[in-house]
C-alpha positions as CSV (number, residue, x, y, z in Angstrom):
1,X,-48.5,-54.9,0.6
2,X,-47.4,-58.6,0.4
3,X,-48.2,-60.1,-2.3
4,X,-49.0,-64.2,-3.1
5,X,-45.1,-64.8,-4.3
6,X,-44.2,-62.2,-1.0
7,X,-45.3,-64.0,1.6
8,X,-43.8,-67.5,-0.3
9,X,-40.3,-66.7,0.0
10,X,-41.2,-64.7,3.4
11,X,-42.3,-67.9,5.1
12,X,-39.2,-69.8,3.8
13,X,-37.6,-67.3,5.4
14,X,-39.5,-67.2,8.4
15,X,-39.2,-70.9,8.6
16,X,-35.5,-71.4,8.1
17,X,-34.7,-68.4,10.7
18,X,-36.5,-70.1,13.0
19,X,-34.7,-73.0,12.9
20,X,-31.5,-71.3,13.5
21,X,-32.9,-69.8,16.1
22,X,-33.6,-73.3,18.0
23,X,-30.5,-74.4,17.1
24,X,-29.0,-71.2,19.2
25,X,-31.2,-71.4,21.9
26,X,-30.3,-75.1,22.1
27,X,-26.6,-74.0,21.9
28,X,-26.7,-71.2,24.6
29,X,-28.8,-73.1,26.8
30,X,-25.8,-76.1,26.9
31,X,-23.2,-73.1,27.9
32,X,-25.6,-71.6,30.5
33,X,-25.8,-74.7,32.1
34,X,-22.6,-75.4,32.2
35,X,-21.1,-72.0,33.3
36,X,-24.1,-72.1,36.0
37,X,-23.4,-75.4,37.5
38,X,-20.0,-73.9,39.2
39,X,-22.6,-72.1,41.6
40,X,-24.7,-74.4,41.8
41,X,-25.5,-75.6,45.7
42,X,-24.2,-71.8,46.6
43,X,-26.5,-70.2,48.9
44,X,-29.9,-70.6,47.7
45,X,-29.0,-70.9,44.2
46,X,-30.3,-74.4,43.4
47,X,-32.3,-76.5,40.5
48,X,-35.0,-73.8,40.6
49,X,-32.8,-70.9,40.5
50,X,-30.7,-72.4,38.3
51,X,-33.0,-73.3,35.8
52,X,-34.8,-69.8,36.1
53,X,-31.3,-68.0,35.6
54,X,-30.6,-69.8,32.5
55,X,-33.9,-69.1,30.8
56,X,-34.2,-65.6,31.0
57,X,-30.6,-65.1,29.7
58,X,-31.4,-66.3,26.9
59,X,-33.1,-63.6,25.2
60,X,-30.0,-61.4,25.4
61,X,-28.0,-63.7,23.8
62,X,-30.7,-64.3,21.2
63,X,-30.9,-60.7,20.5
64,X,-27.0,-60.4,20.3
65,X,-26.6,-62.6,17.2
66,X,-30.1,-61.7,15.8
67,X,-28.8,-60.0,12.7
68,X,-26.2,-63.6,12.0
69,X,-29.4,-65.8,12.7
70,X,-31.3,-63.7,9.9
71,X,-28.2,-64.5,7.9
72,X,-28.2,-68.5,8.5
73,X,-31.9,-68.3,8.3
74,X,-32.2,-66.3,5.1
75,X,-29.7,-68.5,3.1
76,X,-31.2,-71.6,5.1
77,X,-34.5,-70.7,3.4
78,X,-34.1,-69.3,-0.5
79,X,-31.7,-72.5,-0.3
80,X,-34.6,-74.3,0.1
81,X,-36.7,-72.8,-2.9
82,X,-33.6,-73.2,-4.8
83,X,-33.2,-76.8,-4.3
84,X,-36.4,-77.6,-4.8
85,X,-35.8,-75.4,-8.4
86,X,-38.9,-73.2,-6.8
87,X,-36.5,-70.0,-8.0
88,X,-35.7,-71.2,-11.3
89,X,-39.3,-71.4,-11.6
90,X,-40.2,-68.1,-10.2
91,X,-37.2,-66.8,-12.5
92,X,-38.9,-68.2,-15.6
93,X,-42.2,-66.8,-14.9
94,X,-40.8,-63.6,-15.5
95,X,-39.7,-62.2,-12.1
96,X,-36.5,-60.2,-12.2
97,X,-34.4,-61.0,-9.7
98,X,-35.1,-57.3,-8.3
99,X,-38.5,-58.2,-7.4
100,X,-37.3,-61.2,-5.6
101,X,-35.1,-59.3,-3.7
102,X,-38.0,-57.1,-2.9
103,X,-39.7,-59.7,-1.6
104,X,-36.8,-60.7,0.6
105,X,-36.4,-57.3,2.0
106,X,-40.3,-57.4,3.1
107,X,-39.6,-60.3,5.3
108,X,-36.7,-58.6,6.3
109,X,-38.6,-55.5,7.7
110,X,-40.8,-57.6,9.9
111,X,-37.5,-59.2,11.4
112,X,-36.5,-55.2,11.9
113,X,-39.3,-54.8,13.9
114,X,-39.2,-57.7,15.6
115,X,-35.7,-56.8,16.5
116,X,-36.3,-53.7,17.8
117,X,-39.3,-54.9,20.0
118,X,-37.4,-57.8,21.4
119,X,-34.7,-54.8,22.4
120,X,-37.0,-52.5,23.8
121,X,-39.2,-54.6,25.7
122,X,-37.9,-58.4,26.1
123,X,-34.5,-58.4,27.2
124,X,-34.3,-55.7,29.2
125,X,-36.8,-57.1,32.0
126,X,-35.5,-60.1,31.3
127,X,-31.6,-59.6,31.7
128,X,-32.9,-57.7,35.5
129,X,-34.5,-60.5,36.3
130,X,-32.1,-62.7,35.4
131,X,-29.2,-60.8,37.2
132,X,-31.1,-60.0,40.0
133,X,-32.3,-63.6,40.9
134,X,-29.0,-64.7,40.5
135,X,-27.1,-62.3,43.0
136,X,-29.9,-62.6,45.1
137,X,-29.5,-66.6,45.5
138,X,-25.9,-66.3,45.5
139,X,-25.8,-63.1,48.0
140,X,-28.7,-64.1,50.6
141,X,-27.6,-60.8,52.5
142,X,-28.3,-58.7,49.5
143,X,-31.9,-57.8,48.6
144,X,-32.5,-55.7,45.6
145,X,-36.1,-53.7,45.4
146,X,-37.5,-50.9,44.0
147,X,-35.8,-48.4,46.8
148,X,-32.5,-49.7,45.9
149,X,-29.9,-52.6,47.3
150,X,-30.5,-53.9,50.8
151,X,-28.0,-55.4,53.1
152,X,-26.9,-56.0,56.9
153,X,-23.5,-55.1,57.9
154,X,-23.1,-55.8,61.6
155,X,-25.4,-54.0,63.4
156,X,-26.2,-52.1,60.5
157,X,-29.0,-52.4,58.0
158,X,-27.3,-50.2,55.0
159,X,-29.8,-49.1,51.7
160,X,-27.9,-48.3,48.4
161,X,-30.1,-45.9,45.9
162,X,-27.3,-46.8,42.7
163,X,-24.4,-48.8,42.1
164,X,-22.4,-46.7,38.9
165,X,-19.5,-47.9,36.3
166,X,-16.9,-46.9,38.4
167,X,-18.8,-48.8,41.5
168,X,-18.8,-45.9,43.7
169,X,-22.4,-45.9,45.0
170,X,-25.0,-43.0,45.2
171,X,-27.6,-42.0,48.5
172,X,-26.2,-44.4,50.8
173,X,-28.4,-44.8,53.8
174,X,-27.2,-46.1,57.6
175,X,-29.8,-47.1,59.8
176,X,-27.8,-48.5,63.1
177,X,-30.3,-50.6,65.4
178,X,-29.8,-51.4,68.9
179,X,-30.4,-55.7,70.2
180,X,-33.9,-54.9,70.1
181,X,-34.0,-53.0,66.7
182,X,-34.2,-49.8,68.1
183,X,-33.0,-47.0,65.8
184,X,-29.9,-45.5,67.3
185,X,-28.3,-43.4,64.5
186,X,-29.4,-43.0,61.3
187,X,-26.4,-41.3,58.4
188,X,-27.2,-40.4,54.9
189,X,-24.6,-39.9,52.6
190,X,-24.7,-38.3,49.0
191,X,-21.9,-40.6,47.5
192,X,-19.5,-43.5,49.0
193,X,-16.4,-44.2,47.1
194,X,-13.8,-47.0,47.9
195,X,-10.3,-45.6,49.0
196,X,-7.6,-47.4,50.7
197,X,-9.8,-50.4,51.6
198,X,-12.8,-48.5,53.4
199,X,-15.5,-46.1,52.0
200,X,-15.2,-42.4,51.9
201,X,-18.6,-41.1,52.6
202,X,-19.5,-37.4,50.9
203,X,-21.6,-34.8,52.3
204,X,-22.7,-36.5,55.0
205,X,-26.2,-36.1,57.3
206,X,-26.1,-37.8,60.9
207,X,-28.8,-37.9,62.9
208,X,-28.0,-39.4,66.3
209,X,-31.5,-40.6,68.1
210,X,-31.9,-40.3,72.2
211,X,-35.2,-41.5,74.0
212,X,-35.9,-38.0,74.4
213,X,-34.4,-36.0,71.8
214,X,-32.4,-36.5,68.3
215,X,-28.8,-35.0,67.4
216,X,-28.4,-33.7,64.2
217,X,-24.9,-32.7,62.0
218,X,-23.9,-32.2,58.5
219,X,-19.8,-33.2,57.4
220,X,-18.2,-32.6,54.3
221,X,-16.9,-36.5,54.7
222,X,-16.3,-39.3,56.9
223,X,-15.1,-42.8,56.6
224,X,-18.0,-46.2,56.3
225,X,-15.5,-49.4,57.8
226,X,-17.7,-52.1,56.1
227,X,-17.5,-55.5,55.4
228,X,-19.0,-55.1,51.9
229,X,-16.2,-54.2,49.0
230,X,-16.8,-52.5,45.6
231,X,-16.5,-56.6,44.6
232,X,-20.1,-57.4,46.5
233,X,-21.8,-54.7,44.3
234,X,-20.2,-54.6,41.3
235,X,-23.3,-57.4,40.4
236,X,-25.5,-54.6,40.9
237,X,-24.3,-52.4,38.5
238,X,-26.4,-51.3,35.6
239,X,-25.4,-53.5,32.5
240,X,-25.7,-51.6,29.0
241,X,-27.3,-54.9,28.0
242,X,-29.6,-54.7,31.1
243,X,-31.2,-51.2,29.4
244,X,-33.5,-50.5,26.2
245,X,-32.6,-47.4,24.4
246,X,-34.6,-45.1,25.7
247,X,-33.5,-46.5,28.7
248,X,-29.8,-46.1,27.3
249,X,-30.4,-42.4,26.8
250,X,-31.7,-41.5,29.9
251,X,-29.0,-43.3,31.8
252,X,-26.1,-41.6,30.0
253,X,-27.5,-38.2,30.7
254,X,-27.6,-39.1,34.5
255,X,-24.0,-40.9,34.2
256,X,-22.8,-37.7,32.6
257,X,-24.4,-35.5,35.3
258,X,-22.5,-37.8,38.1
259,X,-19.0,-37.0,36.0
260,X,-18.7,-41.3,34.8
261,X,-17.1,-42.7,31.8
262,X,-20.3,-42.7,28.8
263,X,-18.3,-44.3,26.1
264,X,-19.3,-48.0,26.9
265,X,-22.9,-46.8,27.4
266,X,-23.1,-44.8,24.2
267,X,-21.4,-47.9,21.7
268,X,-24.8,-49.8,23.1
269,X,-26.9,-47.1,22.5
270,X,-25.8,-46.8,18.8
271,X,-25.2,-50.6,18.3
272,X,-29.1,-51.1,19.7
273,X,-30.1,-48.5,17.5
274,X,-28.6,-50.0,14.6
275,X,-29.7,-53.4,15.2
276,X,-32.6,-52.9,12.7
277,X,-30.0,-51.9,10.0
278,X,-27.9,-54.6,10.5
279,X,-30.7,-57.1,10.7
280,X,-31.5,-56.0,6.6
281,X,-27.9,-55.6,5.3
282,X,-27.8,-59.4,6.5
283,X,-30.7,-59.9,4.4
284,X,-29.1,-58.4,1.7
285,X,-26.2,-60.0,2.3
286,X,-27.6,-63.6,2.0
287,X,-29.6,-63.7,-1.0
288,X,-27.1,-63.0,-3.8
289,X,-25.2,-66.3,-2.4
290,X,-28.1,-68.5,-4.0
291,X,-28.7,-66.5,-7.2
292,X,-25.0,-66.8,-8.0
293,X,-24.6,-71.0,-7.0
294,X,-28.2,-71.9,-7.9
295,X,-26.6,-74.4,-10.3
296,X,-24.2,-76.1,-8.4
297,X,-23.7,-76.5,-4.8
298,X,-26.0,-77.8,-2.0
299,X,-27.4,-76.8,1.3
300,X,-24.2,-77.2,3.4
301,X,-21.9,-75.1,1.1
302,X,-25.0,-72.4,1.5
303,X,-24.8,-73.0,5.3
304,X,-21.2,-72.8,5.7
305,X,-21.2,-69.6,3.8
306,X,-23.8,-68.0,6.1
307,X,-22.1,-69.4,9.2
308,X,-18.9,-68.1,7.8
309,X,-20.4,-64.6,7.1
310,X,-22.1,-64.4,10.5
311,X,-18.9,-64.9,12.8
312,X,-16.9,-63.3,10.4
313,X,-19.5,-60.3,10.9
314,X,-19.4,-60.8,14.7
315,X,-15.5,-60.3,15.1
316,X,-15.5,-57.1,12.8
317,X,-18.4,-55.4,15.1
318,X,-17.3,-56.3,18.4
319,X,-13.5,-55.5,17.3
320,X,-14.5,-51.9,16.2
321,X,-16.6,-51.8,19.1
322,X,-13.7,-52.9,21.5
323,X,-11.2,-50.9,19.6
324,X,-13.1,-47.4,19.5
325,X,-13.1,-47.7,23.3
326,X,-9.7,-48.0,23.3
327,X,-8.8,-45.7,21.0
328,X,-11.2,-42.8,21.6
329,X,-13.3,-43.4,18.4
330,X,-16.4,-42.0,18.8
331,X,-19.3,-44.6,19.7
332,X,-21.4,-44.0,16.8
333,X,-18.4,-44.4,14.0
334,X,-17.3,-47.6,16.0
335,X,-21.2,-49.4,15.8
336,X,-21.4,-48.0,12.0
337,X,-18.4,-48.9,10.3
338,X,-18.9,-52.4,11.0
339,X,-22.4,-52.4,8.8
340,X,-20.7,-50.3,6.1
341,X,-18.5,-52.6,5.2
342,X,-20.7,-56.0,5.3
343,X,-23.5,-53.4,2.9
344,X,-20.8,-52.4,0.7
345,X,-20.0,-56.6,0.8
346,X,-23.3,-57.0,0.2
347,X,-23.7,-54.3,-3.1
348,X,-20.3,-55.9,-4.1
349,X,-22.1,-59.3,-4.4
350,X,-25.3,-57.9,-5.9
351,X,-23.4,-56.6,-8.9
352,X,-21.9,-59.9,-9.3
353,X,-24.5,-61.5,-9.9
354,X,-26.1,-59.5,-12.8
C-alpha cells in the first residue's frame, strides 16, 4: 500500500508534525504551570499533585488542535523536501503532482487514526484523572469513587450517584451517624435540586433506625440544609471533553431521559466525530502552499502561512460552535460548516495550482 516515494514524504511528514507537536506540548505545559501555581499550597495540592495535574491535561489539549498541528506539521515537512529541491526532483521524475498528493493523503490517514484513538481511549481517562486528582487535592472532604462523590457534612456522611449540566444531583444518599458512628437515619433521595439556598430533595425514602426496630416513610419532597452548594460540585460534573464518543452517545441518551439541555453534549459528539475529517482537509489544505511558492519563499513564510491557517481555522470552528448554541443551530451543521469551508479553501487552492 505504501510505496518507496509514500513513505518518503510520509516520514517528512511524520517528522515535521512531530515537532509541532513538542513545540505545543512545550507551550501548554508553560500555561498549565502557570494557571496551576494559583492553587498551589491549597489543601494537599502540592509539587506532586501539581505536576501530575499538569501532565495528564495535556492530551486534551493536544487532541484539541490536532487537525492545526497536522497543518504546521504537513507544511513544516514538504517544506523541507522543497528546500532541499527533493520535489522538483520527484516532479521531474515524472510524478504528477496528483500522485504526490496521494501520497500526502496516506500519511494523512494514519494521523486520522491516530486521531481517533487518541479520542477514544487517551484523553478521556486522562482528562478524569486529571480533574479528579485535582478536586480531590483541592477538596480533601470530597472523595470521588466508583459509587459516586463522597463527602461529610456535619454529622453526615452524604454519597452522590451523578452531578448533571444543570448541577442538580441524582440518588443522593444520607447516612446520619451518632459520636460513635452509629447509623441513626439513613434518607435516599431520587433527585436534589438547589432552590433558595438549600436543596429540594425528590421522592424521598427515610429510614429512621432504633436499637430495636427501624422506621420507615416515603415523601414526595423535603428540604437537605447543607453546607455544600451547587459551586462544590459543579467540578464533578461530566465534561464533554471528559467522554469518548461512544461515551458521548450514551450520556446524551441518559441526559435526555433526565429532561437536561443536550445541545453542548451533541456539538462534542459531532465535532469528535469529525475530528478525522478535519485532520485530512488540513492535509489537503497544506500541500498546495509549497507546490504553488516552490520557487520563491522560505521556511518561515511556509510556517507563518500554516500558523495563520490553523488559528484562523480555530476561530471559525469554535465560533460556529459557540454560535449554533446560541442560536439553536443544530449541533451537527455547527461542527460541519466549519470543515466545509476550509475543504472548499482547500479545492480553491488545488485548482490554483494547476
Amino acid at each position: 500500500m505504501f510505496t518507496i516515494l509514500d513513505r518518503h514524504i510520509g516520514r517528512s511528514m511524520l517528522i515535521g508534525t512531530a515537532l509541532v507537536f513538542c513545540v505545543f506540548t512545550a507551550l501548554f505545559v508553560f500555561i498549565s504551570l502557570v494557571d496551576s501555581l494559583g492553587d498551589y499550597g491549597k489543601g494537599r495540592f502540592e509539587l506532586y499533585e501539581m505536576t501530575r495535574y499538569i501532565v495528564l491535561t495535556q492530551p486534551r489539549k493536544l487532541y484539541e488542535i490536532f487537525p492545526v498541528a497536522v497543518l504546521i506539521g504537513t507544511l513544516l515537512g514538504l517544506t523541507t523536501l522543497a528546500l532541499n529541491s527533493e520535489l522538483v526532483a520527484i516532479r521531474a521524475a515524472g510524478v504528477s503532482k496528483a500522485r504526490v498528493i496521494g501520497s500526502t493523503m496516506k500519511t494523512g490517514l494514519l494521523l486520522m487514526i491516530v486521531a481517533v484513538l487518541a479520542g477514544e481511549f487517551v484523553v478521556p481517562v486522562s482528562e478524569t484523572e486529571a480533574e479528579t486528582g485535582r478536586a480531590q487535592a483541592l477538596e480533601i472532604g470530597f472523595q470521588q469513587g466508583k459509587t459516586g462523590l463522597w463527602l461529610r457534612d456535619g454529622t453526615s456522611f452524604v454519597n452522590i450517584g451523578e452531578v448533571l449540566p444543570d448541577l442538580s444531583l441524582l440518588h443522593v444518599s444520607l447516612f446520619d451517624v451518632s459520636p460513635n458512628y452509629e447509623l441513626r437515619e439513613n434518607t435516599y433521595a431520587a433527585r436534589a435540586t438547589y432552590v433558595d439556598e438549600h436543596w429540594r430533595l425528590e421522592h424521598v425514602e427515610r429510614s429512621r433506625i432504633a436499637p430495636d426496630s427501624v422506621e420507615s416513610r416515603v415523601v414526595d419532597a423535603a428540604i437537605w440544609n447543607a453546607a455544600i452548594t451547587p459551586e462544590d460540585v459543579a467540578v464533578f460534573a461530566t465534561s464533554p471533553q471528559a467522554l469518548s464518543i461512544m461515551q458521548l452517545h450514551v450520556y446524551i441518551r441518559h441526559l435526555r431521559a433526565n429532561n437536561q439541555d443536550v445541545a453542548q453534549y451533541m456539538l462534542a459528539f459531532w465535532q469528535k466525530s469529525l475530528m478525522p475529517f478535519a485532520t485530512a482537509i488540513m492535509v489537503l489544505l497544506a500541500t498546495p502552499f509549497v507546490f504553488g511558492s516552490a520557487r520563491g519563499g522560505g521556511m518561515a513564510q511556509r510556517i507563518f502561512i500554516g500558523v495563520a491557517l490553523g488559528l484562523l481555522f480555530i476561530v471559525v470552528d469554535r465560533s460556529f460552535g459557540y454560535l449554533g448554541l446560541l442560536y439553536g443551530v443544530p449541533p451537527i451543521v455547527a461542527a460541519a460548516v466549519p470543515l466545509v469551508i476550509f475543504l472548499a479553501i482547500a479545492v480553491a487552492f488545488m485548482r490554483r495550482t494547476r
